[in-house]
Backbone bond lengths (Angstrom), bond angles and torsions (degrees), N, CA, C in turn:
res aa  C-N    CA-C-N  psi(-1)  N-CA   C-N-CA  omega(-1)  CA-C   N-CA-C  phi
1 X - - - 1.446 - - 1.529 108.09 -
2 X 1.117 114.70 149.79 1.786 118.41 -169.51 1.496 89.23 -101.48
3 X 1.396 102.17 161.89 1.430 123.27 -163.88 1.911 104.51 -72.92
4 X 0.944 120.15 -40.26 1.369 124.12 144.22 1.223 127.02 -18.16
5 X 1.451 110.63 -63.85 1.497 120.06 -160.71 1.867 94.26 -76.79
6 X 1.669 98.92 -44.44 1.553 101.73 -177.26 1.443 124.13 -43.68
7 X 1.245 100.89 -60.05 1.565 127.09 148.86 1.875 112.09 -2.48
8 X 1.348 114.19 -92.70 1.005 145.69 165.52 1.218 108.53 -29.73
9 X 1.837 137.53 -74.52 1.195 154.39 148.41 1.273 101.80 -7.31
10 X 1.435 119.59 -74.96 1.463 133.18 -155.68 1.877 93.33 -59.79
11 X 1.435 118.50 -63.29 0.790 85.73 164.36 1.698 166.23 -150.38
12 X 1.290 88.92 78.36 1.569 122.74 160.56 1.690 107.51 -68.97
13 X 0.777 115.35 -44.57 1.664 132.09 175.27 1.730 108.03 -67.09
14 X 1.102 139.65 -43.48 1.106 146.18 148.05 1.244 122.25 -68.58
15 X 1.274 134.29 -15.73 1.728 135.49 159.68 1.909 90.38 -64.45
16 X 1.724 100.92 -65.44 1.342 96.66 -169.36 1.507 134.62 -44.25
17 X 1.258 104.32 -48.39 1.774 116.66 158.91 1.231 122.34 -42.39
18 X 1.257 109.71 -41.81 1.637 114.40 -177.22 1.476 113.62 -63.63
19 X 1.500 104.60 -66.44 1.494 108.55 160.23 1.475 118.39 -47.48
20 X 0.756 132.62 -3.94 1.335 116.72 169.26 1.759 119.23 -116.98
21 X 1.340 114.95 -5.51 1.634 124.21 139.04 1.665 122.65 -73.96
22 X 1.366 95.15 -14.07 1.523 83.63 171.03 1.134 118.32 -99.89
23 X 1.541 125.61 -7.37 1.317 139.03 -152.71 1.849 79.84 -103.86
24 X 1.349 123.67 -35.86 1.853 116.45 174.02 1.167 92.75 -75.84
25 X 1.510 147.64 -58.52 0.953 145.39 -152.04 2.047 107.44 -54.46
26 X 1.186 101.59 -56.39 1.417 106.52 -175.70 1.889 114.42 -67.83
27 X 1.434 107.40 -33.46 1.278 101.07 163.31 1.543 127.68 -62.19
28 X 1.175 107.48 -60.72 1.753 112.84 149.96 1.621 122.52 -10.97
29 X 1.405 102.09 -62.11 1.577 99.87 -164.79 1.933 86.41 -79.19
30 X 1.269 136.32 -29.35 1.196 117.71 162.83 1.540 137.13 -27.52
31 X 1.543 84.46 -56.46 1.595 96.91 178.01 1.300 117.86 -85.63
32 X 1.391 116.86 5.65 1.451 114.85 -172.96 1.320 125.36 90.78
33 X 0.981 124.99 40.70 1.762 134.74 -162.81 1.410 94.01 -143.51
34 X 1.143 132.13 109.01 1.461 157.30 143.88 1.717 109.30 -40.19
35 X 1.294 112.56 109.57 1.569 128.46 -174.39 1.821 108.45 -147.92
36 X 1.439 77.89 133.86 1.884 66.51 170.22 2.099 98.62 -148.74
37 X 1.421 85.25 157.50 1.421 93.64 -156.38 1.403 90.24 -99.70
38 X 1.586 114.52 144.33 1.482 121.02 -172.69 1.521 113.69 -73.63
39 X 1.017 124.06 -169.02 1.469 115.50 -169.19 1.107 116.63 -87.36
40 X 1.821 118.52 -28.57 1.533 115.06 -177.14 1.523 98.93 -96.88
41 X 1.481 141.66 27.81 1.603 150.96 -173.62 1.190 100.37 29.36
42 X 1.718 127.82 54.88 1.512 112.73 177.39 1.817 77.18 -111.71
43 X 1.404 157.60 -0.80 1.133 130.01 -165.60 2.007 93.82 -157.88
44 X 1.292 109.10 145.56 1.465 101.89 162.27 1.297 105.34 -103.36
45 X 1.301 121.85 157.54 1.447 131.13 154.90 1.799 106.00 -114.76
46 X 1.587 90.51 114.93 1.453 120.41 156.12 1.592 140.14 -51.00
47 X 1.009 134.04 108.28 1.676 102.74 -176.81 1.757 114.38 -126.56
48 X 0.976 102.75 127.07 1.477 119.87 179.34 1.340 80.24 -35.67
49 X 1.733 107.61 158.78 1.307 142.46 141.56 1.919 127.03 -67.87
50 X 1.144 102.64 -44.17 1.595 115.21 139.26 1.360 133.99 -90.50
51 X 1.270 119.55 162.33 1.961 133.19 -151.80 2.310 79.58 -71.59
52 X 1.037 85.93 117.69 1.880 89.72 171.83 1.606 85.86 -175.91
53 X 1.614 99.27 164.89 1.375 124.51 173.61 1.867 110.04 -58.15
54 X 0.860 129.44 167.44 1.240 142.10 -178.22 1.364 136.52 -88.85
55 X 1.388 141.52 107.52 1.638 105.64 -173.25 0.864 111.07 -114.58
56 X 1.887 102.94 158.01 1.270 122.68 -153.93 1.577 95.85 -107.46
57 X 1.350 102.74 149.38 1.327 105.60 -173.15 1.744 117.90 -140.48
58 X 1.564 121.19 118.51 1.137 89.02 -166.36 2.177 97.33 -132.38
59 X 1.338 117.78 -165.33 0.904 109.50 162.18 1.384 126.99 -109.27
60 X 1.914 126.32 135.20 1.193 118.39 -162.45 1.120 102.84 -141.60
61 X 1.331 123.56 -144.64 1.611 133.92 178.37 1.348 116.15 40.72
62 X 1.777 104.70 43.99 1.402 105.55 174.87 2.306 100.09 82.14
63 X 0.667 93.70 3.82 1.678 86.84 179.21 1.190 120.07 103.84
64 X 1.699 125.05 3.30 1.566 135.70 -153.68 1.490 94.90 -95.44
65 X 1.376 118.61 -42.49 1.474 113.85 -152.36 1.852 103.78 -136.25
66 X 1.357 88.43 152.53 1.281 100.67 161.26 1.631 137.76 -66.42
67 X 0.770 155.62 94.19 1.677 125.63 -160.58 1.652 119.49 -120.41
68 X 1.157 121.26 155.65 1.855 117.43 176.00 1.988 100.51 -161.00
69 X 1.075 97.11 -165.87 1.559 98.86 -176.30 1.700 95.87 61.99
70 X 1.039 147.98 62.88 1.901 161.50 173.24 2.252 78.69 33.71
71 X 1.263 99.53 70.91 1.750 105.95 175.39 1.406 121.97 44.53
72 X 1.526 106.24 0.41 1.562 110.66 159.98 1.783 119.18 -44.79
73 X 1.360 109.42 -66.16 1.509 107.00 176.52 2.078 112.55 -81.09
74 X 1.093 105.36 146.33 1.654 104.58 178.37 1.280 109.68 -153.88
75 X 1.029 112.73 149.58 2.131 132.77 -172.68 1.292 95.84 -122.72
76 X 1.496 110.39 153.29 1.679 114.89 171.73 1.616 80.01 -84.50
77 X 1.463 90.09 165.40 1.709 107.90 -176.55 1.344 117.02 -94.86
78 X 2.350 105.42 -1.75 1.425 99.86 177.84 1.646 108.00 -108.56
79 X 1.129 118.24 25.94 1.334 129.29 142.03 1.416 141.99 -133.43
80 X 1.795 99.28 72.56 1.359 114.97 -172.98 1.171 113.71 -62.01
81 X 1.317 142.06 -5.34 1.573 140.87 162.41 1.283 110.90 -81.26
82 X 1.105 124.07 -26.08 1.441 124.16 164.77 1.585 125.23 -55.54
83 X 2.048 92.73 -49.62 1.704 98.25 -174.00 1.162 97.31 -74.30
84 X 1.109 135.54 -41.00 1.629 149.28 179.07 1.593 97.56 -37.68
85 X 1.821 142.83 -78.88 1.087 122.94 144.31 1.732 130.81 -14.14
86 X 1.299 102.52 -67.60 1.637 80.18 174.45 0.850 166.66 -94.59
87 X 1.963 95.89 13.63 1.077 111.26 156.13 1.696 128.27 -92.67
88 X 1.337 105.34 1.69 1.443 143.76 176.53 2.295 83.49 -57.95
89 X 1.100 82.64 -71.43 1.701 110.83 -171.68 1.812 113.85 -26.85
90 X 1.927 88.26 -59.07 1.038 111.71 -146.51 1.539 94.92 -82.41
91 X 1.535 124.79 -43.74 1.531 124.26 -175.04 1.496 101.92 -75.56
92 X 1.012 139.55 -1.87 1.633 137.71 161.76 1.323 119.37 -56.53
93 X 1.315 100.37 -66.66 1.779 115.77 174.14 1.530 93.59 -22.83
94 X 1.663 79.06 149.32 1.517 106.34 166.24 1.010 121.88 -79.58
């Protein structure tokens, strides 16, 4: 592939990611979960409902999944109402 095409590729792949943190992002603020997406949309930041650290959430595994917890926890990325629940779930905990 010519550096051009790479170019281009790279990012189409980063349009795609983005949209799809914003597509958790907007479900989130549905359910009431406070998230805000960083400025270049490669990562969301999560925020507890209580005083705790934040999670970061980004898209990986090739573009399939969601991931947070350092990629311990992961959502497929074609059911963002789902991860949206579980990460709903997961920033609750005590």
């Amino acid at each position: 592939m010519n550096p051009i095409m790479a170019t281009v590729a790279e990012l189409i792949k980063a349009q795609d990611e983005a949209n799809k943190l914003t597509r958790l992002h907007d479900l989130l603020a549905e359910i009431g979960i406070q998230a805000e997406l960083r400025d270049n949309y490669s990562a969301l930041m999560v925020h507890r409902p209580k005083p705790g650290m934040p999670v970061w959430v980004f898209v990986g595994y090739g573009g399939g999944y969601y991931s947070w917890d350092n990629a311990n926890k992961r959502h497929p990325v074609d059911d963002p109402a789902g991860a949206a629940r579980e990460l709903a779930e997961y920033v609750r905990r005590p």
